[in-house]
C-alpha positions, -999 to 999 in steps of 0.1 A, spaced: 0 0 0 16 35 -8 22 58 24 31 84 1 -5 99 -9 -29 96 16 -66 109 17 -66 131 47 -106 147 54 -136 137 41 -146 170 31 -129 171 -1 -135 149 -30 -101 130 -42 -89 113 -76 -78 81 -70 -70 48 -86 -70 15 -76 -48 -13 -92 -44 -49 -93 -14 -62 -80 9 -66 -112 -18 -46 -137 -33 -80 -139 -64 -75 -162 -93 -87 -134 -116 -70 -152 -124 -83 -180 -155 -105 -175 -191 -88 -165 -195 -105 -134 -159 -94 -126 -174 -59 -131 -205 -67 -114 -185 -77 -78 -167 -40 -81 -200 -24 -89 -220 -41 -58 -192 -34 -36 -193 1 -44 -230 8 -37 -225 -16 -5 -200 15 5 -223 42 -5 -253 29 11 -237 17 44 -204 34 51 -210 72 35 -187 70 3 -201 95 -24 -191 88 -59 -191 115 -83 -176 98 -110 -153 62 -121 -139 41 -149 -133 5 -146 -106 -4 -171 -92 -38 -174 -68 -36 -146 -75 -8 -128 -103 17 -114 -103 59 -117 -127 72 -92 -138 111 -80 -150 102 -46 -150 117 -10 -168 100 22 -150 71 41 -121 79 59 -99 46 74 -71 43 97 
């Protein structure tokens, strides 16, 4: 996990992207997609994450979100 860009308030909306381990294409099959997607709304509608935007690509996802802060 990178230390060297961190999220720090849920106040602002942040550009981020998520990668497989190694660029591996995961997502390449619907139901592949379909996993992400549900996992997503699961976030919006039970921990407070607000998506503005995202873009699943074969190995990656681009997302303009703000909402759920971890430590």
């Amino acid at each position: 996990m990178s230390t060297k860009y961190k999220a720090t308030t849920t106040e602002e909306a942040y550009f981020i992207t998520i990668t497989a381990v190694g660029w591996i294409d995961i997502f390449t099959r619907l139901n592949q997609k379909n996993v992400l997607i549900n996992a997503l709304k699961y976030c919006q509608e039970n921990k407070g994450l607000e998506i503005y935007a995202y873009c699943i690509m074969s190995s990656h996802i681009h997302m303009l979100c703000k909402g759920i802060m971890q430590t």
